[in-house]
C-alpha positions in Angstrom: -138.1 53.8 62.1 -135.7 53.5 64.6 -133.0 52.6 62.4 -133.5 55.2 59.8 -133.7 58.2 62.9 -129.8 56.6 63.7 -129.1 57.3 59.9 -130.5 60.7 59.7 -129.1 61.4 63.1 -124.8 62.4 62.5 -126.4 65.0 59.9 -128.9 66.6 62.3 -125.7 66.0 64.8 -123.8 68.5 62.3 -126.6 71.1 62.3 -126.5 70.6 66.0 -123.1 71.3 66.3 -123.1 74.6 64.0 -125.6 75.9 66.0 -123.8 75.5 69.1 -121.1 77.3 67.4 -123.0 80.3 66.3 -125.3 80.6 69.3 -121.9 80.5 72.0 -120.4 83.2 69.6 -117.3 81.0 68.3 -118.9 81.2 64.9 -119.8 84.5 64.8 -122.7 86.1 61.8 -119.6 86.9 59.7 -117.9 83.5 59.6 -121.6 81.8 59.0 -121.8 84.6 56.2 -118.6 83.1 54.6 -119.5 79.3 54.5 -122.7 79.9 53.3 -121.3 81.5 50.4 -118.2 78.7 49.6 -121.2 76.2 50.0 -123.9 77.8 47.8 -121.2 78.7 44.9 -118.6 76.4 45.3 -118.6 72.8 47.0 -122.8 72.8 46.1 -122.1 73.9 42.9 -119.2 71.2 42.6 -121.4 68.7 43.6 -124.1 69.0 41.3 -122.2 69.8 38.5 -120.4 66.1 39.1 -124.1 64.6 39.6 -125.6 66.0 36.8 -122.9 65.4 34.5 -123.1 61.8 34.7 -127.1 61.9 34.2 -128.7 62.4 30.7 -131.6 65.3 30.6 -134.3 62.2 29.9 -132.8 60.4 33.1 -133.6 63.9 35.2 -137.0 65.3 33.5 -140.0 63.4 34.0 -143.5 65.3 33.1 -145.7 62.8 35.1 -142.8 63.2 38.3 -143.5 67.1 37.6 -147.3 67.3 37.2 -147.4 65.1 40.8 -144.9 67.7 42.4 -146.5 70.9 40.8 -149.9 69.6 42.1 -149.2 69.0 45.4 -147.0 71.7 46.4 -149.9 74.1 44.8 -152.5 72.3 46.3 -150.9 73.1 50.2 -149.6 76.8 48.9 -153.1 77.3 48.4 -154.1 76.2 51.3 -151.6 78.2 53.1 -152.2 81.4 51.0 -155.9 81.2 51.9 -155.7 80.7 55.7 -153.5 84.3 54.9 -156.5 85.8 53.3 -158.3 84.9 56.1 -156.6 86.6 58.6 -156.8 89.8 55.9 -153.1 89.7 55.6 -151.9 91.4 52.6 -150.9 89.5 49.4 -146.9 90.4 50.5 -147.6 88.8 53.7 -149.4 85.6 52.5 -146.9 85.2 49.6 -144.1 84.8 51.9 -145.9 82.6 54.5 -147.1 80.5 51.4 -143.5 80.2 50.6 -142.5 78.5 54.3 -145.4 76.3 53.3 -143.9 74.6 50.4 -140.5 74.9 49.9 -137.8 73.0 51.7 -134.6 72.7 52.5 -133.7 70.5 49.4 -130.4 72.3 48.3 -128.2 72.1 51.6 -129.9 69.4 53.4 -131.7 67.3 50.8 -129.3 66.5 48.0 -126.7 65.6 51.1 -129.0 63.6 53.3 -131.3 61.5 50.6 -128.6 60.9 48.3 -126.7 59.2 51.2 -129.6 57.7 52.5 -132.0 56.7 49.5 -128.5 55.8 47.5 -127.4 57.5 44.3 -130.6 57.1 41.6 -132.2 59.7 44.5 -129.7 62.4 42.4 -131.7 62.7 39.5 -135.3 62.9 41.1 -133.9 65.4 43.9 -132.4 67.8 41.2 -135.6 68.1 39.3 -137.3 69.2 42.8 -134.7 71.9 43.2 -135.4 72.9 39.9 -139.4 73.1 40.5 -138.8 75.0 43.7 -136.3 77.5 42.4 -137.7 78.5 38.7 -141.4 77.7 39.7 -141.8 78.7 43.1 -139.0 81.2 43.8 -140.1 83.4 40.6 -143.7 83.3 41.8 -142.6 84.6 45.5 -140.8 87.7 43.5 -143.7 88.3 41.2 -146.4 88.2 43.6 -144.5 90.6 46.2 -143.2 92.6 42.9 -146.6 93.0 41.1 -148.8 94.0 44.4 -146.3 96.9 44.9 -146.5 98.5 41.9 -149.9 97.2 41.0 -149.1 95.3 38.0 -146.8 92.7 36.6 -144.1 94.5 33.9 -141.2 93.0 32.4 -139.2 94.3 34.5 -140.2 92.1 37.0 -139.4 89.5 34.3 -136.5 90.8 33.6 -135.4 89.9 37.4 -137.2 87.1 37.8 -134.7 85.8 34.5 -131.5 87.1 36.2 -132.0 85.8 39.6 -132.1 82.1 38.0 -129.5 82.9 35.5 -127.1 83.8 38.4 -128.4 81.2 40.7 -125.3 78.4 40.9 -127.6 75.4 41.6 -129.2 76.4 38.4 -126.1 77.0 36.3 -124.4 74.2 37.7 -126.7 71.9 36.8 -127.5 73.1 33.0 -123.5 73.1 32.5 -123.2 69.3 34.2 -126.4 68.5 31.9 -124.4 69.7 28.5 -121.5 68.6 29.0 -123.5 65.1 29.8 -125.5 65.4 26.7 -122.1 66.4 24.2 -120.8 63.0 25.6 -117.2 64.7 26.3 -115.7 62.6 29.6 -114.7 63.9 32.4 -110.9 64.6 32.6 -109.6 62.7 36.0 -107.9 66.2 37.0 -111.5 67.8 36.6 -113.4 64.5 38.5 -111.0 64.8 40.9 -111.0 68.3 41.7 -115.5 68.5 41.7 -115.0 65.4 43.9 -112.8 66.8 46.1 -114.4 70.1 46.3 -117.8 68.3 46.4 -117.5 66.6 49.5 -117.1 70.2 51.7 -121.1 70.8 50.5 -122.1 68.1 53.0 -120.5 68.9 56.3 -120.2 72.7 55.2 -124.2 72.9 54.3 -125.2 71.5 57.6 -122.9 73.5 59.4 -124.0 76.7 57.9 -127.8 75.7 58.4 -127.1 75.0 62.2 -124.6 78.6 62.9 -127.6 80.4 60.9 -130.2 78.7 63.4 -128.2 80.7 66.2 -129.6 83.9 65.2 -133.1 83.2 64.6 -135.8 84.0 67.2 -138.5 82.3 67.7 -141.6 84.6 67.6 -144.9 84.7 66.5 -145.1 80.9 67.2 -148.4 80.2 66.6 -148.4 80.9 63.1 -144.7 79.5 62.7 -146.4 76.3 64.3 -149.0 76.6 61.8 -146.0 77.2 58.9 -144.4 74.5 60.0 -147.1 71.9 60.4 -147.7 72.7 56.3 -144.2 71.8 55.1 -143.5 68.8 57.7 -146.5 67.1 57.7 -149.1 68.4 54.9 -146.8 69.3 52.1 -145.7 65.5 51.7 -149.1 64.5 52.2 -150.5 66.2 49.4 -147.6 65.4 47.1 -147.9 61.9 48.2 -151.0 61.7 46.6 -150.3 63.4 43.8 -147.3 60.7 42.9 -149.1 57.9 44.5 -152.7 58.2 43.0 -153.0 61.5 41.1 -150.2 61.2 38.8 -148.5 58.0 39.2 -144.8 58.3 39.4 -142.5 55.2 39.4 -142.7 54.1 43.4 -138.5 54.5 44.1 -138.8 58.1 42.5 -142.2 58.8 44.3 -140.5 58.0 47.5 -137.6 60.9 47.0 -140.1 63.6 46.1 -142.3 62.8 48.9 -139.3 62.5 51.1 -137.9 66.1 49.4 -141.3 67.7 50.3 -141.1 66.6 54.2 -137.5 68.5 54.4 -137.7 71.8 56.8 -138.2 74.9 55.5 -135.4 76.3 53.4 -132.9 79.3 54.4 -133.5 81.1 51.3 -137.3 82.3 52.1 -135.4 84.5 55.3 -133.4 86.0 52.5 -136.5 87.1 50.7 -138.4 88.2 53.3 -135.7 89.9 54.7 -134.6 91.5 51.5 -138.5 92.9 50.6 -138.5 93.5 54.5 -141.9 90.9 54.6 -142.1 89.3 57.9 -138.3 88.2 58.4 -139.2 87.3 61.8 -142.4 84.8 61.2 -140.2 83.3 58.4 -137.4 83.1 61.2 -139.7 81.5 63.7 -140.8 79.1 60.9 -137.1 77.6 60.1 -136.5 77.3 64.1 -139.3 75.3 64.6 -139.5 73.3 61.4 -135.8 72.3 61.8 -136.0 71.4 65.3 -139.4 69.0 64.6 -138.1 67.6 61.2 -135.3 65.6 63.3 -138.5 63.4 64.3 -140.7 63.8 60.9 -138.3 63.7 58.5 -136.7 60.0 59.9 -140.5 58.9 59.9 -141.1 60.1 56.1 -137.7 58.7 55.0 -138.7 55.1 56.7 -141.9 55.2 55.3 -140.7 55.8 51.5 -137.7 53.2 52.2 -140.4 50.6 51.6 -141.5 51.9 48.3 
């Protein structure tokens, strides 16, 4: 445990350090503006475009890996979407707070940290959790929010659901980096060289980003961002643990990345939703605070316990 905390520690270091930045005003909303957008179209894109390209679509989709996943990440935003209903929020509400239930932080700190950590095969099973979390659960978010202001479910909420993944970059950069992979045309060194090069900004520049970001979150409303928070640290791996270890048995190396993708903090993106359909931006804040800060301790354990898969 100790040993894998010391691994995971330079990149919680770099979050550390961004949000020092931002939070003394040297990196001010602007500049965290800026790398957040070179990151998410450019050195992430980069990245998995180079990772994907040198995998084959039957090395990245497994149905038994996705029926494990699916089934555990439902089973807690149930969970999280009934304790909602409970406190008679309204179905806006609970789909937002369902979403800091379940989805993580996979994209900026995930495909960095477990790739370095779990070594490269992690690529393949961490790309099809993206994937899940961005076409399944990132349309249903829309949908739900969508549908219960206007009262029903039309294609033209469809129509945006389609459009929002077709101009997502993690998305598109993965599909091209798949064909290309699956037309067997090689790389050209100029082209490996500049993905590679490029590539390598995602990891310093992603934490970074997260950490400045972090600056201007408040922390409010912490009961229920305690609650959040305990659903994606500590129950969301639980349930897809047992949905990869006894459910829907997954090959134990690949088990170990999903379970260790599910125990990840919860992801920057849900802010952007909320605060886009104007849905509790500050709970989702509070939620990303708190998970970060407690996933420095969680995280390490998850990733040690997986290590001996």
């Amino acid at each position: 445990m100790i040993q894998i905390f010391l691994q995971t520690l330079p990149f919680f270091a770099l979050i550390g350090l961004g949000y020092g930045a931002g939070k003394t005003g040297f990196f001010t909303e602007e500049a965290t503006a800026a790398l957040t957008k070179f990151v998410f179209y450019f050195a992430l894109s980069a990245m998995l475009f180079r990772f994907s390209a040198n995998l084959s679509l039957t090395e990245v989709f497994d149905l038994q890996f996705v029926f494990a996943y699916l089934w555990g990440t439902a089973l807690v935003y149930g969970i999280a979407t009934g304790v909602s209903f409970l406190r008679r929020l309204s179905v806006e509400e609970a789909a937002v707070e369902s979403q800091c239930a379940v989805v993580g932080n996979v994209g900026f700190l995930g495909i960095p940290m477990l790739v370095m950590l779990l070594g490269e095969p992690a690529i393949a099973p961490v790309m099809l959790v993206v994937a899940m979390d961005l076409i399944v659960f990132g349309s249903l978010i829309v949908i739900l929010i969508t549908g219960a202001r206007d009262g029903r479910v039309g294609l033209g909420i469809l129509r945006t659901v389609g459009m929002g993944l077709l101009k997502n970059p993690m998305i598109v950069s993965i599909c091209i980096g798949l064909s290309w992979s699956a037309l067997e045309i090689p790389i050209p060194g100029p082209l490996n060289d500049f993905v590679s090069i490029l590539g390598a900004a995602a990891t310093p520049g992603a934490l970074f980003a997260i950490g400045a970001s972090l600056a201007t979150k408040s922390a409010e409303r912490l009961t229920v961002a305690g609650w959040l928070s305990f659903c994606k640290l500590i129950l969301h791996p639980a349930a897809v643990a047992v949905g990869a270890l006894v459910l829907f048995p997954v090959e134990p190396y690949a088990a170990g990345v999903m379970i260790a993708a599910a125990s990840l903090p919860v992801a920057g993106n849900v802010y952007m939703l909320a605060q886009h359909y104007g849905v509790a931006p500050q709970r989702v804040s509070a939620s990303i605070l708190i998970s970060t800060g407690f996933s420095i301790v969680t995280v390490s354990a998850v990733i040690a316990w997986v290590s001996g898969f």
